[in-house]
C-alpha positions as CSV (number, residue, x, y, z in Angstrom):
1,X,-101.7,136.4,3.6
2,X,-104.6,138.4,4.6
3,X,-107.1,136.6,2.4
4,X,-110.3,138.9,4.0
5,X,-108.4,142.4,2.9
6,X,-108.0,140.7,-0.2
7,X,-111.6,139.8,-0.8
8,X,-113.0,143.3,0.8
9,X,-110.5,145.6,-1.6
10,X,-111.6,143.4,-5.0
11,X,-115.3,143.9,-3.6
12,X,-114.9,147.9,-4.0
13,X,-113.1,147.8,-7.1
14,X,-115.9,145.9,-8.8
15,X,-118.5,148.2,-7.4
16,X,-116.8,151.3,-8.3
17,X,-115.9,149.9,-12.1
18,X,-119.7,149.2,-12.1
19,X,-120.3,152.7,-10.6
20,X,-118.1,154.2,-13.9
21,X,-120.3,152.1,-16.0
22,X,-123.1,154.3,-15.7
23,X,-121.3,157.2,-17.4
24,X,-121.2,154.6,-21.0
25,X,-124.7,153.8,-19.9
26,X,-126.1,157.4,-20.0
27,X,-124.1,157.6,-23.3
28,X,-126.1,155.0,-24.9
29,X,-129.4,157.0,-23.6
30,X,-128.3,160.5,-25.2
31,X,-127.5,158.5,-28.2
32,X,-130.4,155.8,-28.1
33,X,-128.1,152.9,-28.1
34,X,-128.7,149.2,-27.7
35,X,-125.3,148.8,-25.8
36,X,-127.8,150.8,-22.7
37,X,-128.8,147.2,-21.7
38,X,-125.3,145.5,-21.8
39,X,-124.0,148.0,-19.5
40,X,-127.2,148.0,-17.2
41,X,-126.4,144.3,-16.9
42,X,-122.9,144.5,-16.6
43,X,-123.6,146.7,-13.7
44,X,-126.0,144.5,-11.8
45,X,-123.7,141.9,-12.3
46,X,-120.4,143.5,-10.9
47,X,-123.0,145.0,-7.8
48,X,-123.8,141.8,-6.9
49,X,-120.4,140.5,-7.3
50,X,-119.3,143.8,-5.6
51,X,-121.3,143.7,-2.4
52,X,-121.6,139.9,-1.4
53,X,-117.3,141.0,-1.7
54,X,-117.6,143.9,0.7
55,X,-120.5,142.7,3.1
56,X,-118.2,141.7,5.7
57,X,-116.2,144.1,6.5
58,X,-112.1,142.5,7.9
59,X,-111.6,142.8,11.1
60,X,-107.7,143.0,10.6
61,X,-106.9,145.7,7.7
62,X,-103.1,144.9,8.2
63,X,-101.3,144.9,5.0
64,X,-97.7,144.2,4.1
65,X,-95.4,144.3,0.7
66,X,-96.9,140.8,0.1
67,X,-100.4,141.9,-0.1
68,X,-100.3,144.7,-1.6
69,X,-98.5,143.4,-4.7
70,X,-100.7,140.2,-4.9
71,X,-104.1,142.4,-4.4
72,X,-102.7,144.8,-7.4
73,X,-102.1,141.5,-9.5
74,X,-105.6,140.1,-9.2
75,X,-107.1,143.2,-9.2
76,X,-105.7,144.2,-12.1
77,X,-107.1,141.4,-13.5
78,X,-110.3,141.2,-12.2
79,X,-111.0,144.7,-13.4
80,X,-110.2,143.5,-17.2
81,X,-113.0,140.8,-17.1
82,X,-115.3,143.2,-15.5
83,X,-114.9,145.6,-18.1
84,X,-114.7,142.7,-20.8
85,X,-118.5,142.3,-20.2
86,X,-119.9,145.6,-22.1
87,X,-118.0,143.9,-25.7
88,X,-119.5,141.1,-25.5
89,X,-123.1,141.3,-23.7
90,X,-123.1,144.1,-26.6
91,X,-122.6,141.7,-29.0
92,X,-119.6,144.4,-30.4
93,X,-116.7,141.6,-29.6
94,X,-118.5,138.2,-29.5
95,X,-115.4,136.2,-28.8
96,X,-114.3,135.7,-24.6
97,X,-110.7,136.4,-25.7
98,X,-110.7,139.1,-27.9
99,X,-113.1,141.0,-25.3
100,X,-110.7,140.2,-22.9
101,X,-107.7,141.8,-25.4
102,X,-110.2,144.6,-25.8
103,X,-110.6,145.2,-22.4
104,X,-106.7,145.0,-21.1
105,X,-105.8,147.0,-23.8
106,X,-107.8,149.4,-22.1
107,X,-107.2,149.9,-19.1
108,X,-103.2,148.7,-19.4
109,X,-103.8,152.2,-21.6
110,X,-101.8,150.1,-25.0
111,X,-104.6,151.1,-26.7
112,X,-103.9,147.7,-29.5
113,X,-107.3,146.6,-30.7
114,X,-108.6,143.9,-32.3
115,X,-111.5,145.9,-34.6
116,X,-111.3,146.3,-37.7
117,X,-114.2,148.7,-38.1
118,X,-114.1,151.2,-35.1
119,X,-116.3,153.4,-36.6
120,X,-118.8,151.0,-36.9
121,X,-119.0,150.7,-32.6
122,X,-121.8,152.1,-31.6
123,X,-120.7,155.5,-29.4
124,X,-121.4,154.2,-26.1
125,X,-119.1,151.5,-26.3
126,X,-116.5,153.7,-27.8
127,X,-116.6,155.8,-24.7
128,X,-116.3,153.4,-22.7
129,X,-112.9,151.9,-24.7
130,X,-111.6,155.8,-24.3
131,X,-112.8,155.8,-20.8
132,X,-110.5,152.7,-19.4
133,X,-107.7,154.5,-20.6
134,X,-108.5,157.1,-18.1
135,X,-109.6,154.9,-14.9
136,X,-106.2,152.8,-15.6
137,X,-104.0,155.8,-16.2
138,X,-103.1,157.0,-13.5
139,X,-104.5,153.8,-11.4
140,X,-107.7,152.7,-9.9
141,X,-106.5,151.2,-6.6
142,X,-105.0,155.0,-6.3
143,X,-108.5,156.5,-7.0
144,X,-109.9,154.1,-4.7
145,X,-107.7,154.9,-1.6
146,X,-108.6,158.9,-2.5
147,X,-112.1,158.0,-1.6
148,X,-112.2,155.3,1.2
149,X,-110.0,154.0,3.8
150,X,-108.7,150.2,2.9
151,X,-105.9,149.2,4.7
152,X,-105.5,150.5,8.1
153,X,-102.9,153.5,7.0
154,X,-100.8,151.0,4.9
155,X,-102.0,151.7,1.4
156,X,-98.3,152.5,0.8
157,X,-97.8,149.2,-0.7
158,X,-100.9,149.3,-3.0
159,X,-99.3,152.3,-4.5
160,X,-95.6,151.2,-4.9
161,X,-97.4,148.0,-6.8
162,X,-99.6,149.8,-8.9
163,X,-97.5,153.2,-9.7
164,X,-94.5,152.8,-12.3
165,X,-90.4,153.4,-11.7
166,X,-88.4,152.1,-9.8
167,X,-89.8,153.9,-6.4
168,X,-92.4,155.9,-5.1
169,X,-92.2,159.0,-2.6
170,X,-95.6,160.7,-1.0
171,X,-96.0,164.6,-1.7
172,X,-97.8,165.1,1.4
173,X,-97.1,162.7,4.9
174,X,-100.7,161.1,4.1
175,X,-101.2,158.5,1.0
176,X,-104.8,159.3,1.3
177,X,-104.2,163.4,0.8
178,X,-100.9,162.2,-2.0
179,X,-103.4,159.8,-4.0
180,X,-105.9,162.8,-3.7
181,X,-103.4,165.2,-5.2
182,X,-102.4,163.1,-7.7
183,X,-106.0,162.4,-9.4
184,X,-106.7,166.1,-8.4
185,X,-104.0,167.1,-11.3
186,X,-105.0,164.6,-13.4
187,X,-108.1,165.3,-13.8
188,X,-107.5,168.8,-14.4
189,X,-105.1,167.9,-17.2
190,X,-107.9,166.3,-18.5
191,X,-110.6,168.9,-18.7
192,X,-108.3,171.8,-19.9
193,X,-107.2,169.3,-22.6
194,X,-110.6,168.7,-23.8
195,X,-111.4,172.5,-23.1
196,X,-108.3,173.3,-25.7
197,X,-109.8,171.2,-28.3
198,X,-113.4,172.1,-28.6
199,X,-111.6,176.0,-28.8
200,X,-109.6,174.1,-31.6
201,X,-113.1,173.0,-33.2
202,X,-113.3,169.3,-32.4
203,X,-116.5,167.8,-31.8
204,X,-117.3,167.4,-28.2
205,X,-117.5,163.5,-28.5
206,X,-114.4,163.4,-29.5
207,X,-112.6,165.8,-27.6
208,X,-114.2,164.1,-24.4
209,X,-112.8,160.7,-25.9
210,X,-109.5,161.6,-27.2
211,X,-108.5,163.6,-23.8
212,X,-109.2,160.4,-22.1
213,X,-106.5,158.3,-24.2
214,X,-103.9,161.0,-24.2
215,X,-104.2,161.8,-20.5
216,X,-104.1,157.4,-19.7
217,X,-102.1,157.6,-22.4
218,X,-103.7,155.0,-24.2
219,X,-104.6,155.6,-27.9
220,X,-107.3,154.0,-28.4
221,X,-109.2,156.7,-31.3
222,X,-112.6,156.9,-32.5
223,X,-112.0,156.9,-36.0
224,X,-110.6,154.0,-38.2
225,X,-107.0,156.3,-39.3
226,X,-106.7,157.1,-35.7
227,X,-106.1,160.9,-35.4
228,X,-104.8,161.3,-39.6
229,X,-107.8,162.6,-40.3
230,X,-108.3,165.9,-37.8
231,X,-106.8,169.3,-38.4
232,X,-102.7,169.7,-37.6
233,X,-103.6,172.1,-34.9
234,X,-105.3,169.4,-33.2
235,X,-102.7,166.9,-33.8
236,X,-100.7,169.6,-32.3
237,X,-102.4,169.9,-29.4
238,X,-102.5,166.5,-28.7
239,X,-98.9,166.2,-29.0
240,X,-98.0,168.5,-26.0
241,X,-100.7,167.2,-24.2
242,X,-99.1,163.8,-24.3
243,X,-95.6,165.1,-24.0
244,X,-97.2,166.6,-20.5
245,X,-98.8,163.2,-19.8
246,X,-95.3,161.8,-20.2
247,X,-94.0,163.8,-17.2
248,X,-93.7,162.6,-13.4
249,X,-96.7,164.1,-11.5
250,X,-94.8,165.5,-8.8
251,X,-92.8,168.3,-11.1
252,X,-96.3,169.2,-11.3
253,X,-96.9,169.3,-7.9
254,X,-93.2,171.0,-7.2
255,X,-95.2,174.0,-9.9
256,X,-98.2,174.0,-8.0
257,X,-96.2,174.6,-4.5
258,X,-94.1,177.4,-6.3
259,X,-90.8,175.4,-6.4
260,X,-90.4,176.0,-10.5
261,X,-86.7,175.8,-10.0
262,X,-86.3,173.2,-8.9
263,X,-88.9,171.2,-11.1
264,X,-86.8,172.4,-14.2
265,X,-83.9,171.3,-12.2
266,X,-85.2,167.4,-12.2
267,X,-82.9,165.3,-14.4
268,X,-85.0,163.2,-15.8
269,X,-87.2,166.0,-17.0
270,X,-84.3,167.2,-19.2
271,X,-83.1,164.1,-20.3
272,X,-86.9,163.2,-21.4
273,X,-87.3,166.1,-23.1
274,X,-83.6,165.9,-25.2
275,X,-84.5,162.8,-26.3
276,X,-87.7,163.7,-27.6
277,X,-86.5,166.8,-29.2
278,X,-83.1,165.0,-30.4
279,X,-85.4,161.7,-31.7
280,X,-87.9,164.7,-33.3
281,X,-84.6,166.1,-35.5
282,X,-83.3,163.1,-36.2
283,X,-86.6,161.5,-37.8
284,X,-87.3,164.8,-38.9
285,X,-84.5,164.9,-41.0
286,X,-84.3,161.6,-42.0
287,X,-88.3,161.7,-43.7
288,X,-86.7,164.0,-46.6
289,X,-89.7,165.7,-47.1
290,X,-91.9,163.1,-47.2
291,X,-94.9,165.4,-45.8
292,X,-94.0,168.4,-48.5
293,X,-91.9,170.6,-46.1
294,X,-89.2,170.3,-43.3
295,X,-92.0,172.4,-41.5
296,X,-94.8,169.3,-42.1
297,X,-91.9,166.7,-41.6
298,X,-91.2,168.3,-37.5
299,X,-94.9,167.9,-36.8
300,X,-95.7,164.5,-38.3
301,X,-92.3,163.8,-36.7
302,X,-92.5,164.8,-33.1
303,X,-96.4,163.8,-32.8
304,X,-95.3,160.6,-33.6
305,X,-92.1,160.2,-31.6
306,X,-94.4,162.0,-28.9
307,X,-97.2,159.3,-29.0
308,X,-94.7,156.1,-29.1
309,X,-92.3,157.3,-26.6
310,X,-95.5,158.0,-24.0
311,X,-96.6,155.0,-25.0
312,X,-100.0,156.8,-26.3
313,X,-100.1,155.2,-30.1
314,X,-102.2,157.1,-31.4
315,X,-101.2,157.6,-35.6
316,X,-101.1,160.3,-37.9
317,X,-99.4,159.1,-40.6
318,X,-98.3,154.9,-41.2
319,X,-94.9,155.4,-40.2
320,X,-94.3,152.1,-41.1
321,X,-93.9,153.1,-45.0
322,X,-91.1,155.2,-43.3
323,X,-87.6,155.3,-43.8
324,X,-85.7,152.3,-41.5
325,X,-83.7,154.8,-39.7
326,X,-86.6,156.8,-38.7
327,X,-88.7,153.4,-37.6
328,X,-85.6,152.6,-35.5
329,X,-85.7,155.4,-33.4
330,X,-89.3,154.9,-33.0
331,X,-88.9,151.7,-31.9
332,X,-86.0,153.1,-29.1
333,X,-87.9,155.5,-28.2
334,X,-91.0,153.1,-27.5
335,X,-88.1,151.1,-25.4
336,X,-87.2,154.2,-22.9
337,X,-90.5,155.0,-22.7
338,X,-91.7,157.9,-20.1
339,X,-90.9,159.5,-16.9
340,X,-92.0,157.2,-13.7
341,X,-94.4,158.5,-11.6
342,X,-96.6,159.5,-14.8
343,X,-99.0,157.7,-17.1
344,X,-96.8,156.7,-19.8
345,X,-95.3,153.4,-20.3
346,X,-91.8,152.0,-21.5
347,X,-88.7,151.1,-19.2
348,X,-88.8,154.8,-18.1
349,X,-86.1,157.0,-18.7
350,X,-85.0,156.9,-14.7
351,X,-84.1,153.2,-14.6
352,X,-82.7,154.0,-18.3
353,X,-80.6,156.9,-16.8
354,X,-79.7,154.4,-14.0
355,X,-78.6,152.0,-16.1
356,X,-76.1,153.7,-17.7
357,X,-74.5,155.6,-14.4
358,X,-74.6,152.0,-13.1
359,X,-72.6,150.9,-16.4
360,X,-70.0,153.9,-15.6
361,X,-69.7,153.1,-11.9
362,X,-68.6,149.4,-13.0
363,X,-66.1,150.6,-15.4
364,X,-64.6,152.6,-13.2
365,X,-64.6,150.4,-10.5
366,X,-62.9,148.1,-12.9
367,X,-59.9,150.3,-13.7
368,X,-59.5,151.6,-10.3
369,X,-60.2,148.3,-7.8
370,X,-59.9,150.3,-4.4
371,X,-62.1,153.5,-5.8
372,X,-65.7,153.5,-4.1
373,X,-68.5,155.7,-5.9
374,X,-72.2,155.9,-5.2
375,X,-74.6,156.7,-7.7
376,X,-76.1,160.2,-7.6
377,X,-79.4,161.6,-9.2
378,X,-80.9,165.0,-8.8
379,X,-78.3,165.4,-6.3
380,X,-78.8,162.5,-4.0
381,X,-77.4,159.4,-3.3
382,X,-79.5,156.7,-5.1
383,X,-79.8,153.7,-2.9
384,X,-78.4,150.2,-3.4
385,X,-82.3,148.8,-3.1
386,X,-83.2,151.1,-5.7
387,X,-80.0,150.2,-8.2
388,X,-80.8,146.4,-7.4
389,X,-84.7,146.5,-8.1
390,X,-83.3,148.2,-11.7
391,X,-81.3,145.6,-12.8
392,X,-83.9,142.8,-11.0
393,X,-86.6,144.6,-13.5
394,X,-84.5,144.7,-16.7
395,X,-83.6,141.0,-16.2
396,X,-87.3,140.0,-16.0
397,X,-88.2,142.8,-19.2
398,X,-85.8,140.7,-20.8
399,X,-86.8,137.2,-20.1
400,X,-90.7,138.0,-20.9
401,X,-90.0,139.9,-23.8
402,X,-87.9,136.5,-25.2
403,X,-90.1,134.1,-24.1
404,X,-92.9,136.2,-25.5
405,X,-91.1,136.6,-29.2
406,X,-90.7,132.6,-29.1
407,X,-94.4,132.0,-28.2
408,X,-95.7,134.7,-31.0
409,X,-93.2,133.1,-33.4
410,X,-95.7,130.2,-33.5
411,X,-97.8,132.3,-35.5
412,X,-95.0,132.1,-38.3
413,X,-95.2,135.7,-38.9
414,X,-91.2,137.9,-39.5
415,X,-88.7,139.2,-37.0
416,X,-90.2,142.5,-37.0
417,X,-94.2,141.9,-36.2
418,X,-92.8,139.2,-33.3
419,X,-90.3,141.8,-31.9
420,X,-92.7,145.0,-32.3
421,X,-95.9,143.3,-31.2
422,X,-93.9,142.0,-27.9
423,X,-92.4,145.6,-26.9
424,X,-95.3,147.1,-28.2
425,X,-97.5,144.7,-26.0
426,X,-94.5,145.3,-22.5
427,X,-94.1,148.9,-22.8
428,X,-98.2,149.7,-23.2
429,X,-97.9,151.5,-26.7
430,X,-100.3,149.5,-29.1
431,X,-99.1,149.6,-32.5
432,X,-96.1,148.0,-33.5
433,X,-94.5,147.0,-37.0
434,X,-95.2,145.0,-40.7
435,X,-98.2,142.8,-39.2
436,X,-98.7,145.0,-36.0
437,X,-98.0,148.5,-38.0
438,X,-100.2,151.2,-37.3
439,X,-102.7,150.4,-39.8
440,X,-103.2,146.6,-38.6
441,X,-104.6,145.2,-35.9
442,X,-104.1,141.9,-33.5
443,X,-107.2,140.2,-34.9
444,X,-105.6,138.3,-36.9
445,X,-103.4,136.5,-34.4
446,X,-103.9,133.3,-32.8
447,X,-106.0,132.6,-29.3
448,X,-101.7,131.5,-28.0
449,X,-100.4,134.8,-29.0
450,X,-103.5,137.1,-27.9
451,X,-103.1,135.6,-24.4
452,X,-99.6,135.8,-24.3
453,X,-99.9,139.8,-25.7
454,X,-102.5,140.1,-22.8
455,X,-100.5,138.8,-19.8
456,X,-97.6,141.2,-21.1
457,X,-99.9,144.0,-21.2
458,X,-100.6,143.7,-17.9
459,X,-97.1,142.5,-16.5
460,X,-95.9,146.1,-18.3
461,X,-98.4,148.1,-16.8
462,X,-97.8,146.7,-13.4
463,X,-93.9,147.1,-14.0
464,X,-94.0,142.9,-13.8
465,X,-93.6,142.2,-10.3
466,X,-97.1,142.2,-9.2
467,X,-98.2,140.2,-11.6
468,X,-95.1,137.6,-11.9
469,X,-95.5,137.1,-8.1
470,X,-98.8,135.6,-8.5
471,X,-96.8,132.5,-10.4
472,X,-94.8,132.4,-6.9
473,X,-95.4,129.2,-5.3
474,X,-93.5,131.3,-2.2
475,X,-96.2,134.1,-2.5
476,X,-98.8,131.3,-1.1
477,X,-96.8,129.6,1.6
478,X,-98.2,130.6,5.3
């Protein structure tokens, strides 16, 4: 294990979450805030932390599979106590844990809070909640390796930890130039969002802070009923923007080089997009015009279907007064969750698709013994590493999210809060069901349970294996 990479990559990502601070900090100036001297501390402290880290530099930058997942893991969660300081040097979240929940519910991008109040927070802090959606959207190791040089040409392993599916191909031959790219689109996304709202007449505040969830993804809103309470062209808005969110990055960057063909011609593309259209209808239908029209029932319907199966979470409307059919097919689609390579969260719909051709093959193989078939996507033949690293994922998904349900259980609360807080919590959405609807929140859950809820946030947004391996007594062994 190369213990001095280690220590030298966590020293940068404290300096450069301190370094983001400031933007929170100038907030609190413009809006002559208190929080302006939490977040000056916070930064002095993660400087110092950040520089004693990076003041030798390693003489051997050699990194392998081994590394990079274990230096995702502990970054990751390094990162959440770092930006667990603002909540509670600003007296806004006095309690370690539930600062901690705040603050991995950020950058996880699940967007569950524990506030009851939000807009009570002064604006500064609420920035900063909207901006760790954002730095852990599309990933900060990513943004870091844009920027600087860490591990002697092998950051190729920091990215297949920290990026979600089941694998990870470069656009361009350099990682530095692909991670470039990457935050290049993303950030665009990002700006013409909030350009397309102010046109739509929201405040800038809070089109600044709602781009930030929807592009990480997130969810976490500035206004106690989330997004209910802004105009349904807005809502609107939001709901492609999360929709495009919910899309692989590179059928962006297949646009960008002129290859539109075959973008459109990406499976899981289409098979995202039925299922959002198909789960739209269907819930669509099903809410008998509970909104006044069929018309009002489509847009409350896909917004919401839009949010849970990107994993966003952000509410219109407490759908969990909603028919049982409807909630259901929220709750699948919060399951399938996303594309992979994008911000949104879930199983993805690749391994999903992956699953089922997987399924096929077997039944097949079982009727005809001496038949061999290889799996296919997109028109290539999907490796056996890849098909093995699915099911190896769904088995852990599975396992967690059990031993999860049985640990929350201990709270005594029903069925549905333990099952919808747990894939809620896994899959990066936020809101969940009865005592983690839309409308709740996860203060009232035990110290047990909001530890548990934060160790599956991050396992989900680091697609488990980075963080599982840490519990690897193998991992440690010379």
């Amino acid at each position: 294990m190369n213990y001095k990479l280690m220590r030298y990559v966590i020293g940068w990502l404290i300096i450069f979450e301190s370094v983001f601070m400031c933007l929170p900090a100038m907030v609190a100036v413009i809006y002559r805030e208190d929080a302006f001297f939490a977040f000056m501390l916070s930064i002095g402290i993660g400087m110092l932390f950040g520089v004693t880290l990076i003041w030798k530099k390693p003489q051997n930058k050699q990194m392998y599979a081994k590394e990079g997942f274990v230096i995702v893991g502990i970054s990751w969660i390094v990162l959440s106590i770092f930006g667990a300081m603002p909540f509670l040097l600003s007296g806004t979240i006095p309690n370690v844990v539930d600062a901690l929940f705040e603050s991995v519910s950020g950058f996880t991008t699940t967007g569950a809070t524990i506030l009851g109040d939000i807009e009570s927070v002064e604006k500064s802090v609420l920035f900063w909640r909207s901006f760790t959606h954002w730095i852990g959207g599309m990933g900060v190791l990513v943004f870091i390796m844009a920027v600087l040089p860490l591990a002697g040409g092998n950051n190729i392993y920091l990215m297949k930890a920290e990026s979600t599916g089941p694998s990870i191909s470069k656009l361009v031959p350099k990682m530095k130039t692909t991670a470039l790219i990457l935050y290049g689109m993303y950030f665009a996304m990002t700006i013409l969002e909030m350009l397309v709202l102010l046109i739509a007449g929201a405040p800038f505040f809070d089109a600044v802070n709602i781009s930030f969830s929807t592009a990480g993804t997130g969810g976490f809103a500035i206004k106690n009923d989330s997004l209910a309470g802004y105009s349904t062209t807005i809502q609107n808005i939001v709901t492609v923007f999360m929709i495009l969110f919910g899309v692989n990055f590179n059928i962006y960057y297949l646009i960008l080089c002129k290859k539109v063909v075959n973008a459109l011609k990406n499976s899981e593309l289409r098979v995202y997009l039925g299922i959002l259209f198909g789960a739209t209808l269907l819930v669509a239908i099903n809410l008998q015009g509970m909104f006044g029209s069929f018309k009002a029932d489509m847009q409350q319907s896909a917004f919401q279907v839009a949010s849970v199966m990107t994993s966003t979470g952000f509410v219109t409307a407490d759908y969990d007064l909603w028919p049982e059919f409807s909630k259901n097919i929220l709750v699948l689609a919060m399951l399938i969750g996303a594309c992979a390579g994008s911000t949104g969260g879930g199983i993805k719909v690749v391994r999903v698709m992956l699953l089922i051709k997987t399924l096929i093959k077997e039944l097949d193989t079982s009727v005809h013994s001496r038949s061999i078939k290889k799996i296919k996507l997109n028109g290539r033949f999907i490796e056996h590493e890849v098909i093995r690293s699915v099911n190896v994922f769904m088995v852990a998904y599975m396992a967690l999210f059990v031993v999860s349900m049985l640990i929350l259980s201990l709270d005594h609360l029903d069925f549905v809060s333990n099952f919808t807080a747990v894939a809620a919590m896994i899959n990066n959405t936020g809101p969940g069901l009865v005592a983690a609807g839309p409308i709740e929140n996860f203060a009232g859950f035990s110290v047990l349970s909001k530890l548990v809820c934060i160790f599956d946030m991050l396992a989900g947004r680091l697609e488990l294996f980075p963080l599982l391996i840490l519990f690897a007594p193998s991992t440690w062994r010379k």
